[in-house]
N, C-alpha and C positions, 0 to 999 in steps of 0.2 A: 522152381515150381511151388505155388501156393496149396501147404498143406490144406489138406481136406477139413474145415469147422474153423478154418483160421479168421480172423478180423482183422479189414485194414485199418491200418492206425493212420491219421491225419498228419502231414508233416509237421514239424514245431518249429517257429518261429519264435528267435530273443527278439528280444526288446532293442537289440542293436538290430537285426536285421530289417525289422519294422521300420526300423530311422531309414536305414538304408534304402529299403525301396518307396518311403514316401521322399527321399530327396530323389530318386530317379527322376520321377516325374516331373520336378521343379527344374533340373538342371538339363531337361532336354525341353524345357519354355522359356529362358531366361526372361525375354521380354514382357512374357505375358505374367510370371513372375512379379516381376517390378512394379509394372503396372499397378497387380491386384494389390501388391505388399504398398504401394505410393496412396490407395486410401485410406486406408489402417495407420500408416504413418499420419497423415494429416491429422488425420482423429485424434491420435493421442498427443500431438504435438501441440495441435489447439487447445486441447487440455492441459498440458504440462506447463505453457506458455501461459495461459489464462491466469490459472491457478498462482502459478510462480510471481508473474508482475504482480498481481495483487497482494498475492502473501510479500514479496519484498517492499512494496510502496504502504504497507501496515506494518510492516517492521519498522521501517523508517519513519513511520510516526510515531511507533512505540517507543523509539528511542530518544525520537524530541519528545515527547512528553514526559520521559523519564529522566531526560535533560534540565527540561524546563519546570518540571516539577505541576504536581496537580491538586498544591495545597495552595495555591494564591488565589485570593479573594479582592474583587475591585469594587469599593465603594462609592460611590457618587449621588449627588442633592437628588431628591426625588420632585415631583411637583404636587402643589399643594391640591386640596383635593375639590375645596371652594373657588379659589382664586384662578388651579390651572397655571399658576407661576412657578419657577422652580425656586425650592428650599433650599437659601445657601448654610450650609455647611458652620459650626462652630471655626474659631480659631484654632481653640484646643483639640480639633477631632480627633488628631492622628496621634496623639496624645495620649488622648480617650480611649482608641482602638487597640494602643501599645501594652494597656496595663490589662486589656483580655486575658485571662489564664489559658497559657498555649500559644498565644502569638508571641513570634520567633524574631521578626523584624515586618517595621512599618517604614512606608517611602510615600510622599508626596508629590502632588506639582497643584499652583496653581495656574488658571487662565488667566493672561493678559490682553488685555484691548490694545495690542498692538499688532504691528506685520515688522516682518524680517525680509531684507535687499540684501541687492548685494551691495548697492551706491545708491546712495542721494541722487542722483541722476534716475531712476528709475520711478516710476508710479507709485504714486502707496496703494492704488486699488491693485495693484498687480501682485496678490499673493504667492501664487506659486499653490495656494493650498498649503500653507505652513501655518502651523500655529506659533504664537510666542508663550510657554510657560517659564513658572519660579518653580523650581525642582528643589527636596530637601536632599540632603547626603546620603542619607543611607537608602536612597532611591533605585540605584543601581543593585546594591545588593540583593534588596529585595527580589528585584526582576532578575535576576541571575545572567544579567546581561555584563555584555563585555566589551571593550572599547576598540575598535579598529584601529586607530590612533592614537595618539593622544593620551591625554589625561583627565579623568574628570573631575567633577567639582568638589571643592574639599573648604572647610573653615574659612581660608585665606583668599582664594579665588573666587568663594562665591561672596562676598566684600566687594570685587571692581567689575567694571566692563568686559566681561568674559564670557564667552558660553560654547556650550556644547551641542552639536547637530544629531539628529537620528540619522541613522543610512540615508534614509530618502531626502530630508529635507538636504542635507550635502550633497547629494545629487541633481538637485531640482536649481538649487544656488549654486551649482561648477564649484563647490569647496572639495577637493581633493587634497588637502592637507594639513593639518593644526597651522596655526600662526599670519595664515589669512584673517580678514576681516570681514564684517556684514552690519550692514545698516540697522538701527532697530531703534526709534521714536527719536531725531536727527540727531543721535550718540552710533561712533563705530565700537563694535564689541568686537575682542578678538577672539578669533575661533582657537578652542582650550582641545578640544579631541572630537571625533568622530565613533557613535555609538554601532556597534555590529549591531543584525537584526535582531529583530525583538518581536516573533510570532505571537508571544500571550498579551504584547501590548504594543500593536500598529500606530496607533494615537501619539506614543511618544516616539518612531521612527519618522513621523512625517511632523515633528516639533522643533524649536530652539529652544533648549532649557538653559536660562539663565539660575545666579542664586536667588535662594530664598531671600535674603537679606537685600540683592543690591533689586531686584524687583522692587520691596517696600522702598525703598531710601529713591530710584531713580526712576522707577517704570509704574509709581501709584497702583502697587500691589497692594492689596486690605488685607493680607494674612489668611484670607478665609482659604482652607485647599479647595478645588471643584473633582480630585479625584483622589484616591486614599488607596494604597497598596499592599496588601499585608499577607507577611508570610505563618503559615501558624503549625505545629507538627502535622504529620497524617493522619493519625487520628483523633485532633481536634478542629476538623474542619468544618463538621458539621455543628457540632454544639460553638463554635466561633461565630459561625455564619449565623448563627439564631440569635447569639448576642450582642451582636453588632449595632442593629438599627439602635435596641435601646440604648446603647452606651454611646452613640453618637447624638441621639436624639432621645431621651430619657421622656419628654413629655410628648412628641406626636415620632414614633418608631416610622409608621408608617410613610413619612414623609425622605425615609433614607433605602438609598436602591442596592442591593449587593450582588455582584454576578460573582461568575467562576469562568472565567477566562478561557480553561482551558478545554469546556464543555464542546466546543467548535469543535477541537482536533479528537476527540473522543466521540462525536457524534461522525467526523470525518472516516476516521479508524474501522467505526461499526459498519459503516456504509461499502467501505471497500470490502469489505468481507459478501455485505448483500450483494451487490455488484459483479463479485466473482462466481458467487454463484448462479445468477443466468446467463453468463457466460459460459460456465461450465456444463451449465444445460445443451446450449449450442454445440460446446466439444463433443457431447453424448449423439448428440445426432449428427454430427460430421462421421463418427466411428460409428453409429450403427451405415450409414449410408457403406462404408468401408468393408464391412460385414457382409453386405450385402451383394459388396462386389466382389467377396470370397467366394460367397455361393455362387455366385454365376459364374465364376470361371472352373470351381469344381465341376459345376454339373457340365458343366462344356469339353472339363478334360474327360469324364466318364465318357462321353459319347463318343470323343475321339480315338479310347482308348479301352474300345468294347473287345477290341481283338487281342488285346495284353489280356483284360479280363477274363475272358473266354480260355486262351491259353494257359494259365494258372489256374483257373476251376479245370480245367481237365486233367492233368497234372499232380492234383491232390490240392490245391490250397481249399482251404476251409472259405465260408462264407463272412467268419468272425476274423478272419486272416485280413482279406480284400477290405471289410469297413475297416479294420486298423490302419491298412495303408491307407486309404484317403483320408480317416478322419488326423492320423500324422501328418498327411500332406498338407492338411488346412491348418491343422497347430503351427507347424512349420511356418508357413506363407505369412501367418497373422503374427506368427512371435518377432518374425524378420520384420516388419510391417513397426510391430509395437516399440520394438529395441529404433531403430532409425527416428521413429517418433520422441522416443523418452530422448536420445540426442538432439532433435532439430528442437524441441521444445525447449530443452533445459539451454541450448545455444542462445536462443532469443529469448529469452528470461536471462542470460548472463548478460549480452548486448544492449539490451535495455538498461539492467541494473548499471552496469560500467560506463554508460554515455548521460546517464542521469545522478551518478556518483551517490547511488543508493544500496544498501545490503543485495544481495544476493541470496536467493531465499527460495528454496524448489521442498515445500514439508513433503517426505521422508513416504505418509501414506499417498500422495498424487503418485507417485514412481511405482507403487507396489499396488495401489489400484488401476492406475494404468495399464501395467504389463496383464494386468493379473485379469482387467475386461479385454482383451483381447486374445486372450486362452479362451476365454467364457466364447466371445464371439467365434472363434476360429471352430472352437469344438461343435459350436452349436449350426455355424454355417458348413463345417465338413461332415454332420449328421445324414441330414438329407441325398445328396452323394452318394453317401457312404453306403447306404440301406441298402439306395439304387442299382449303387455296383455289384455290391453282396447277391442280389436278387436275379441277377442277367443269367439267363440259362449258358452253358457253357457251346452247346449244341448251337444257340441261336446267336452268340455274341459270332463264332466263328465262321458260320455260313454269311449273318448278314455284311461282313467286313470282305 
């Protein structure tokens, strides 16, 4: 018997029991569970996936660029500014550009008025889209390319009938090996190697470089180069690139063109990053959508479950007791939701990466703002609920049931 001035004390609820009766509720819905948990999953899986391909497909540029390096400078004739013809090029250019302070190695090629076959039986209008250049030695260095095959041209070979194909142009002529041959102005040259790709310089994957020397002596090369390659440290790229036109062209600069090669993959790189983010935009409204379907199945479990409620308010649970259970039952729902998410995401961000033989790359904060908006969402969709439940008279939850 309740002493006379006594006060009832409200029941206490741990923090485990809280867990406990908001998974009651879950585990006698499984399906409808699933369901609510299958939009929250999408949501952040579309995210974790977005984010991820992109962040791996800019890694992987990062590393060719870091590869191929983003201190090479291409110069080539400019046109004149009266005439509208193009300015060829000193003999000595690459000469000229060698003795810059800070360039590391210079590579040449010139343009040839001729086409490359496979046979004397074939058309000479029938290029293929190949060029025929004279390439210097230290060519290859430069471009930090490497040979698929083969061997390339050195002192001695570039002397005779011999030359070397870019990936493409050995494709395009069926050369799949050194020591085949290829037509080029009615002389056969024998094929010396096969160049791997060369992304900062497509011009010479789709060429035949012959030598500098048997060009002049066999294929009426003039020595002039039409393109000039140079490597120079990292930070003298810029004050290089400034002194180049003069030192190629001391009297009209303007008439000499410099690019930087590698500004493509670097504008490429930046792009993918803009890219991911309206996609990521999309992810946010796939999971607010997901969210959305938390709240509706909360407020659907309240009405189905006005007669638990009722039961427990007469009983003693508190009002702050009931929101806790449901707004755990929505953390719950959405955390299950978000963890299935951060797996099916980071799955298809690995299956990509591995069928495209690129890094694998999920940054660190997509995982931890993933899981961490879908707390945000679960708390803020099991609010509403929550109030609702907290607020059910106990009297009327149990007559209307």
């Amino acid at each position: 018997m309740r002493r006379r001035g006594s006060v009832l004390k409200p029941a206490r609820l741990t923090p485990l029991d809280i867990l406990h009766t908001g998974m009651a509720g879950m585990r006698n819905r499984p399906m409808r569970v699933v369901l609510s948990a299958l939009g929250i999953a999408i949501g952040i899986a579309t995210m974790i996936s977005v984010v991820g391909i992109s962040a791996s497909s800019k890694e992987n540029l990062l590393r060719e660029l870091d590869k191929l390096g983003t201190n090479m400078l291409v110069v080539t004739p400019g046109t004149d500014l009266v005439t509208q013809k193009e300015v060829p090029m000193a003999k000595d250019a690459a000469g000229r550009v060698a003795r810059i302070d800070g360039v590391e190695h210079v590579g040449a090629t010139g343009l040839l008025n001729h086409t490359v076959r496979r046979s004397e039986k074939i058309d000479d209008m029938i290029t293929g889209g190949i060029s025929v250049q004279s390439a210097t030695e230290d060519l290859l260095i430069t471009l930090r390319g490497g040979m698929r095959s083969g061997t390339w041209l050195n002192a001695a070979t570039g002397k005779y009938p011999s030359v070397v194909l870019g990936d493409v142009a050995a494709r395009r002529l069926g050369i799949t090996e050194p020591g085949q041959r290829v037509y080029i102005d009615d002389e056969y040259f024998t094929v010396l190697g096969i160049l791997d790709e060369l992304p900062l310089a497509p011009e010479i994957a789709r060429s035949a470089l012959v030598g500098w020397e048997v060009g002049q002596t066999r294929l009426g090369f003039d020595g002039r180069p039409t393109t000039i390659y140079e490597r120079s440290a990292d930070d003298r790229v810029e004050p290089v690139h400034s002194l180049i036109p003069r030192t190629v062209d001391p009297q009209t600069p303007h008439n000499v063109e410099v690019t930087d090669p590698s500004s493509g993959l670097q504008a490429k790189a930046a792009a993918e990053g803009a890219f991911s983010n309206l996609l990521l935009g999309l992810g946010g409204v796939a999971l607010l959508v997901g969210g959305v379907g938390v709240a509706n199945t909360m407020i659907i479990s309240v009405l189905e479950r006005r007669y638990e409620i009722g039961l427990r308010r007469s009983i003693g649970a508190t009002r702050g007791q009931i929101r806790g259970q449901f707004v755990t039952e929505s953390l719950l729902l959405s955390g299950l939701g978000g963890l299935v998410g951060i797996l099916l995401g980071a799955a298809v961000t690995g299956g990509y990466a591995i069928s495209n033989g690129i890094p694998w790359v999920i940054p660190p904060w997509t995982i931890g703002g993933g899981f961490g908006a879908t707390l945000v969402i679960g708390t803020l969709a099991g609010l509403y609920p929550a109030v609702r439940a907290s607020h059910l008279s106990p009297t009327l939850a149990l007559h209307a049931t």
